[in-house]
C-alpha positions in Angstrom: 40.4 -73.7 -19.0 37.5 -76.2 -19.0 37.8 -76.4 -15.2 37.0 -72.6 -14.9 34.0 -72.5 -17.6 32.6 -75.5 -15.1 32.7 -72.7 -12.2 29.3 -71.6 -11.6 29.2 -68.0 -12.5 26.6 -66.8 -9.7 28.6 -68.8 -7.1 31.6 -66.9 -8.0 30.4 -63.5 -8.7 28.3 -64.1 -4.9 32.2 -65.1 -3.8 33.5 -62.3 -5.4 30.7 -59.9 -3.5 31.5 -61.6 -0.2 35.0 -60.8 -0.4 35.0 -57.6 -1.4 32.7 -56.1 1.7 34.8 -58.3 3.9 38.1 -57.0 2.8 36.3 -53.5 3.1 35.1 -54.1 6.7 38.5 -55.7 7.3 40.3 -52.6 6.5 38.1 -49.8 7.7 35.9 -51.3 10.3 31.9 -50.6 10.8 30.0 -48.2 9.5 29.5 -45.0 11.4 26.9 -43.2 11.5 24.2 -40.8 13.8 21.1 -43.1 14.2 18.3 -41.7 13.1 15.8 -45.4 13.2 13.1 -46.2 15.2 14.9 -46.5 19.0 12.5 -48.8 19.9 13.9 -50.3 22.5 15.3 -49.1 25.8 19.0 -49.5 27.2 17.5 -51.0 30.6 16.2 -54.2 30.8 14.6 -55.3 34.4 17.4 -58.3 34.9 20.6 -55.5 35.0 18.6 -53.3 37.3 21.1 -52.2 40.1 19.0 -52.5 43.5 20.6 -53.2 46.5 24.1 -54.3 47.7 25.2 -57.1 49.6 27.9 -59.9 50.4 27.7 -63.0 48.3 25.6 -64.8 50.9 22.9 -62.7 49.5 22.7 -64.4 45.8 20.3 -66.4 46.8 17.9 -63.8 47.1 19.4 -61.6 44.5 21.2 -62.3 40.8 24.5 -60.8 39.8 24.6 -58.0 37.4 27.9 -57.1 36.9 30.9 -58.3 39.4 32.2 -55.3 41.5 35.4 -57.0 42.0 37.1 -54.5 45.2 39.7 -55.1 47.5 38.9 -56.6 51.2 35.2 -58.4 51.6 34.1 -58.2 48.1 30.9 -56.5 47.9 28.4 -57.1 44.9 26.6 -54.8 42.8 23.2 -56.9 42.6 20.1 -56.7 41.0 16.5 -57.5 41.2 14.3 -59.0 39.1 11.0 -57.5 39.0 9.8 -56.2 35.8 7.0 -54.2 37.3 9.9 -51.5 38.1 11.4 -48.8 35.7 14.9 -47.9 35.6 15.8 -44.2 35.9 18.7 -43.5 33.7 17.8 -39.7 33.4 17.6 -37.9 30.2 20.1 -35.1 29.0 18.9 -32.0 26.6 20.1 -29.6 24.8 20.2 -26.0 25.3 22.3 -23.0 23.8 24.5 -26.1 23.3 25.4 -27.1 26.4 24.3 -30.4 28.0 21.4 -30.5 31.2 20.9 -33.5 33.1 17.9 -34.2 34.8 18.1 -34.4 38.5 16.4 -37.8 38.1 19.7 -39.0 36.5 21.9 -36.9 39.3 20.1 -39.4 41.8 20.6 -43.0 40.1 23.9 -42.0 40.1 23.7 -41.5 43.8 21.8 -44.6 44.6 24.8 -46.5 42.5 27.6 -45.3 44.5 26.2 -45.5 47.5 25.9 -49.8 46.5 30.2 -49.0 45.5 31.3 -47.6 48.9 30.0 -48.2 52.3 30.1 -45.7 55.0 29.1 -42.3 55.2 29.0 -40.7 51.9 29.4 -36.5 51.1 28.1 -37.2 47.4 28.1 -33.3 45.3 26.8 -33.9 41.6 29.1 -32.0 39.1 29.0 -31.3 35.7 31.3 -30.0 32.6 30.6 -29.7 28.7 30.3 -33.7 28.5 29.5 -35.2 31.4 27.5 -35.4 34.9 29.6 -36.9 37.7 29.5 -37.0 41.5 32.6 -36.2 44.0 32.5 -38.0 46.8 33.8 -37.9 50.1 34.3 -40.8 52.4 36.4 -40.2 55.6 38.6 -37.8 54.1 39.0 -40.0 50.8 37.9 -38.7 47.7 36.2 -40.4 44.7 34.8 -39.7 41.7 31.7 -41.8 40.0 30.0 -41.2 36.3 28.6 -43.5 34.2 28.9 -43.8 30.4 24.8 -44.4 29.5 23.4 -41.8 28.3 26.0 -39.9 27.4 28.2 -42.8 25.3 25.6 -44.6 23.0 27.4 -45.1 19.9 30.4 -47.9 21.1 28.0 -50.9 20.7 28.5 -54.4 21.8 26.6 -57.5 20.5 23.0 -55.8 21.4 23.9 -52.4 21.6 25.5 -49.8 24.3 26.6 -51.1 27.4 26.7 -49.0 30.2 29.3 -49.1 32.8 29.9 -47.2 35.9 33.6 -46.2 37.0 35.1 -44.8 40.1 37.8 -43.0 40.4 40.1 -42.2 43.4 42.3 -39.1 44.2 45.0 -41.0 43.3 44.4 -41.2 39.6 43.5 -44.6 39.4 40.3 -46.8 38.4 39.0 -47.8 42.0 36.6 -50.1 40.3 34.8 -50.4 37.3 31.6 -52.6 36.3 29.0 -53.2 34.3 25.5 -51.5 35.3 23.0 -52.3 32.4 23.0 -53.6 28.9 21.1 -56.2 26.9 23.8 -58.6 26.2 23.7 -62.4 25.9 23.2 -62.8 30.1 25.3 -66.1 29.9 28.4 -63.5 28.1 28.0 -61.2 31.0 28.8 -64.3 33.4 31.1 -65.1 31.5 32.8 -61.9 31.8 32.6 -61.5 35.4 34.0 -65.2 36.3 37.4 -64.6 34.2 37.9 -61.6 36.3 37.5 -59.0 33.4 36.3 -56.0 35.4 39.2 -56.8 38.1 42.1 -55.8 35.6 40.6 -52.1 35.5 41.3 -52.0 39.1 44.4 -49.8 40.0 44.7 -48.7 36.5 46.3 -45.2 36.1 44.1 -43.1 34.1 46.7 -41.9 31.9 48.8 -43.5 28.9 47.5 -46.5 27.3 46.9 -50.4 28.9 46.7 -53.3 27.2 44.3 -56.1 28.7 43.3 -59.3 27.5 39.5 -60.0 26.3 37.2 -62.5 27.1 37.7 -65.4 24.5 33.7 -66.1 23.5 32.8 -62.8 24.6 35.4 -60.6 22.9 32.9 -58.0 21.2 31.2 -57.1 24.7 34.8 -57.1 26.1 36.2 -54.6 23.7 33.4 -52.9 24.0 33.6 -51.9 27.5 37.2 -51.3 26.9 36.4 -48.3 24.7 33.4 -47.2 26.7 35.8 -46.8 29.8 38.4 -44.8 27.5 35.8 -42.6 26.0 33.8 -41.8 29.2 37.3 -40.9 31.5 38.3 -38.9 28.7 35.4 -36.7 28.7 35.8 -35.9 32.4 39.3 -33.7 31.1 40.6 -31.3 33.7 38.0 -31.0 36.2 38.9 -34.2 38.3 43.2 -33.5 37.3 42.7 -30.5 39.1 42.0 -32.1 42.7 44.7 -35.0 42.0 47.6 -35.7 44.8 49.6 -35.5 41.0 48.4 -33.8 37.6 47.3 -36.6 35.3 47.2 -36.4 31.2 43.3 -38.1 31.2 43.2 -37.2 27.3 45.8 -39.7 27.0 44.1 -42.7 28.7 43.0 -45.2 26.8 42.3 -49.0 27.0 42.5 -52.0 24.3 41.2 -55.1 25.2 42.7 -57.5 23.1 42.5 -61.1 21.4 45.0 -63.6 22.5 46.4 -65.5 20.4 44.0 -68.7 21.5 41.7 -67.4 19.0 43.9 -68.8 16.0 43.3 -72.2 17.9 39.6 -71.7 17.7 39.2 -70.3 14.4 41.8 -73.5 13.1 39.3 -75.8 14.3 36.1 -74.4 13.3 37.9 -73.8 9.4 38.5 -77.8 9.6 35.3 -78.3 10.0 34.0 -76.5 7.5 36.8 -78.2 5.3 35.4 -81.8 6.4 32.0 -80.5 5.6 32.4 -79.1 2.3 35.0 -81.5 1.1 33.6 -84.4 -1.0 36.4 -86.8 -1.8 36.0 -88.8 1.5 32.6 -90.7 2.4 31.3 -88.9 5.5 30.5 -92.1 7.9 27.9 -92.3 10.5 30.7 -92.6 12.8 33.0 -89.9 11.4 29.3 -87.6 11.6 28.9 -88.5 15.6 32.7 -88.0 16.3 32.0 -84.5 14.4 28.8 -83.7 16.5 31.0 -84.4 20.1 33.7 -82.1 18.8 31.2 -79.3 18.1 29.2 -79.8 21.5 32.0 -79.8 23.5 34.9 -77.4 22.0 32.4 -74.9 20.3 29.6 -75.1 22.9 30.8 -75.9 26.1 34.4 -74.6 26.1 34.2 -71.6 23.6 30.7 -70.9 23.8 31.1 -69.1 21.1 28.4 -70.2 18.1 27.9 -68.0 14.4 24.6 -66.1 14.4 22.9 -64.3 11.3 23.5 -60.9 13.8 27.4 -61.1 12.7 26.2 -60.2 9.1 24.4 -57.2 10.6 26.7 -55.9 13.0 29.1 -53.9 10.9 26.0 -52.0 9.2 25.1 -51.0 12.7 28.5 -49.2 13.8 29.2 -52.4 15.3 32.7 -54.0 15.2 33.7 -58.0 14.8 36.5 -59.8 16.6 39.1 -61.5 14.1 37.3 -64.6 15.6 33.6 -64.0 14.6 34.9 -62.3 11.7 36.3 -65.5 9.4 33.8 -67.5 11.5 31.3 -65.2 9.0 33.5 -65.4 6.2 33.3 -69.1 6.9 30.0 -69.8 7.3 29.0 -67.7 3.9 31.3 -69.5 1.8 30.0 -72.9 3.2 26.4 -71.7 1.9 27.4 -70.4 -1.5 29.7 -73.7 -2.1 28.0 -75.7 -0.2 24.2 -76.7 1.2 24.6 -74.6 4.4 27.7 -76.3 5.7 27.4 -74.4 8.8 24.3 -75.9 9.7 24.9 -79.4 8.8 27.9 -80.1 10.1 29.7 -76.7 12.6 26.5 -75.7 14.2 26.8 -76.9 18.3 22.7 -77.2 18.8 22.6 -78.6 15.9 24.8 -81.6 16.9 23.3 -81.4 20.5 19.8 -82.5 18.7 21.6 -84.9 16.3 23.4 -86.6 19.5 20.4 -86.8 21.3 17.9 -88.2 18.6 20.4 -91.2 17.9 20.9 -91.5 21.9 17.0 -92.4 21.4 17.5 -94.4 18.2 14.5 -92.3 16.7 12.3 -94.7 18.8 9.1 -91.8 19.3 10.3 -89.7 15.6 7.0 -88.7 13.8 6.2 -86.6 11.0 5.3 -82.9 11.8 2.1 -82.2 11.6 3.0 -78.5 9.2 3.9 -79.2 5.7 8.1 -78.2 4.7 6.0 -75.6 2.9 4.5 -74.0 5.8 7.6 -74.8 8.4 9.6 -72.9 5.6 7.4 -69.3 5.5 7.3 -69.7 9.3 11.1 -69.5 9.5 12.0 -67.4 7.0 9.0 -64.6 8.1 10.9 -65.3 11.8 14.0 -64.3 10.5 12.5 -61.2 8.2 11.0 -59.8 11.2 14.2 -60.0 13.4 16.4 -59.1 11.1 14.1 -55.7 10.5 13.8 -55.6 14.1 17.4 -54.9 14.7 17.6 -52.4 12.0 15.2 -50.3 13.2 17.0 -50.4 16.7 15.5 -53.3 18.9 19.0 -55.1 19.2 18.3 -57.4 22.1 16.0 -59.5 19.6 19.8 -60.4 18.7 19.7 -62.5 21.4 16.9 -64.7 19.9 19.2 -67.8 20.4 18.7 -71.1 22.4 23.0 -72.0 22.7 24.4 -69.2 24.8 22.4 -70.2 27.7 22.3 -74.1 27.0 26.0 -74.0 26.5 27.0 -71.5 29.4 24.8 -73.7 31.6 22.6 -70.7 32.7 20.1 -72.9 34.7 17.8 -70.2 35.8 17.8 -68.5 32.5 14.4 -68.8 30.4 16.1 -69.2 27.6 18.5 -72.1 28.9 14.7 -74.0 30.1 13.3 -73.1 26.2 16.7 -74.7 25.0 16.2 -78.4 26.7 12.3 -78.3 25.9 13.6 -77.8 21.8 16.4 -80.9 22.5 13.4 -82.7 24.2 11.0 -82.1 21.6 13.5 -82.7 19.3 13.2 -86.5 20.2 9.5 -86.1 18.4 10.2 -83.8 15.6 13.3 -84.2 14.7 15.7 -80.7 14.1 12.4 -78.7 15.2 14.7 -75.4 16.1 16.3 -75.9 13.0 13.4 -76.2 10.8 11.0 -73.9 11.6 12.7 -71.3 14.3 16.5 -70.7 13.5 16.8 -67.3 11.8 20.7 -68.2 10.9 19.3 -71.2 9.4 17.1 -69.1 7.2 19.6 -66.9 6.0 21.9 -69.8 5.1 20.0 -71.3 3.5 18.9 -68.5 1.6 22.2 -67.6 0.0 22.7 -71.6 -0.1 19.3 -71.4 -2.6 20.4 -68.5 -4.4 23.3 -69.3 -5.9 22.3 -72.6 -7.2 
């Protein structure tokens, strides 16, 4: 009994708390709900553009968007980056309740399929109840093409609706599918397309259900195109069965992308380290620390690319779903706060340990004191973190991607943020944990709950 009255009563009741709405978000998933916040922010961004088409020889010129993985040369959807452009998804309305499209949205459409399929191209725009989608005829094949933006906005991935474009053949089968816009992580998206991900849509019937595997590190955005593809072929119903070689049951095609089983590996791992960090029967050595920083860089960065942001506490409250992964890793990092001082930070955290490695690679020779008080460092953080975290709420969910490891780790060299990322490790060498300390909005909220429930 004396060992329970020693339990601090806030750390438990926070415990207590913590459990409860993950067990509730365990068992019935996200919140849904109609947005009705401030949509600040649009679903295009300049760098997911679609522009022109080419073969691969063309990169150099133009970046990737999305990989349009097709059979024979293998064509790319590409993009380009000028931000001096405006995308023209189209806008849909309402009247005596039946959907309009603008012809401006009839046309991108166009323009996108044309990038898909060479040749000469018979394109007619169609529409039912749901959806706008063009037939198209190409030496006597016929395709269909729609897109899920606008008409699917509430399946979200990690910063909100992706939108996809999918094209169907007269054979009842998924000619192709890719991604066309979004404002994920950029370093996830290439993730995606180099394990192939868009490739197992192709010559999927669009009936029944399939089974594919996610992208390990990028499962939400994975899953989330998944259910986009489901929802949006759905909504097409009978008009596109009723030109089929075969009638086809589209109401009953739906795809899961699922987790392997390599995420019990990951999640092991990261649990042991939270275990090492939180544990305080053995002496945590210099040398036990450095062995712990390598392990972090190289299995959490580099291989999973995978690392816990304060957006994972948000997500669910936003209609947005967690993999099993992300979800303990929350759980995880939570506890190690309220039990803890911040265990995530001081001893899981990848860029964390990418500074620590690189400050005793320079033996501290050019450390010097910062010229901002803790004081001052502190409000600058935590007013960093207030702002992004009401930023997202109000519907700006690309400043979710205000993080320096997705690109550092996924080796994005001509991403801005991957170039921010080695100037922080550089200046690091002067002002020791300078992300940490006065920019990291996870680091805030850590350390936070890690203050509050002393």
């Amino acid at each position: 009994m004396k060992s329970l009255k020693n339990i601090p009563l806030k750390k438990a009741l926070t415990t207590l708390i913590v459990g409860a709405f993950f067990l509730f978000f365990w068992i019935n998933g996200p919140l849904q709900f109609t947005e009705v916040l401030a949509h600040l922010d649009h679903i295009e961004t300049p760098y997911s553009q679609p522009k022109i088409v080419g073969q691969q020889k063309d990169t150099k010129t133009y970046g990737e968007v999305g990989e349009v993985e097709t059979h024979g040369e293998g064509w790319q959807l590409l993009h380009k980056n000028n931000q001096k452009e405006t995308a023209n998804v189209g806008m849909i309305q309402m009247e005596e309740d039946q959907l309009i499209f603008s012809d401006e949205h009839a046309q991108t459409l166009e323009k996108h399929v044309a990038l898909l399929l060479d040749g000469k191209l018979e394109v007619t725009p169609k529409t039912n109840e749901h959806l706008l989608y063009l037939q198209v005829k190409r030496s006597g094949e016929l395709f269909y093409y729609f897109e899920s933006v606008p008409t699917i906005t509430h399946i979200k991935g990690y910063a909100g609706p992706i939108n996809i474009g999918v094209l169907l053949n007269q054979n009842g089968e998924i000619e192709m599918l890719q991604h066309v816009s979004s404002k994920e992580t950029e370093s996830y998206l290439h993730k995606i397309q180099k394990a192939g991900y868009y490739h197992s849509f192709i010559g999927m019937p669009i009936e029944n259900t399939h089974d594919i595997d996610a992208v390990s590190g990028a499962t939400l955005t994975t899953v989330s195109i998944a259910q986009t593809a489901s929802e949006i072929t759905q909504l097409l119903g009978n008009d596109f069965s009723e030109t089929l070689d075969e009638d086809v049951l589209i109401s009953s095609f739906e795809v899961t992308a699922s987790n392997t089983l390599t995420w019990i590996i990951h999640i092991t791992l990261i649990a042991l380290l939270f275990t090492y960090g939180i544990q305080k029967k053995y002496k945590k050595s210099k040398r036990d620390i450095r062995i712990l920083s390598v392990v972090s860089v190289l299995y959490i960065g580099f291989f999973m690319n995978s690392s816990f942001t304060y957006v994972s506490f948000i997500h669910p409250f936003l209609g947005t779903a967690l993999s099993p992964l992300i979800a303990f890793y929350a759980l995880f990092s939570l506890l190690g706060a309220i039990w803890g001082h911040n265990i995530y930070c001081s001893y899981v955290c990848p860029f964390g340990h990418a500074q620590r490695l690189a400050l005793q690679a320079s033996n501290k020779r050019f450390t010097a004191k910062f010229f901002l008080s803790n004081k001052w460092v502190g409000h600058i953080r935590n007013g960093l973190a207030l702002i992004l975290v009401v930023g997202i709420l109000l519907g700006i969910r690309s400043w979710g991607n205000f993080e320096v490891f997705p690109d550092l780790f996924g080796m994005e060299f001509n991403s801005l943020w991957f170039g921010i990322s080695i100037l922080i490790i550089l200046v690091n060498l002067r002002y020791p944990f300078i992300w940490c300390r006065i920019a990291c909005p996870t680091g805030a909220v850590l350390d936070g709950i890690s203050k509050g429930c002393k």
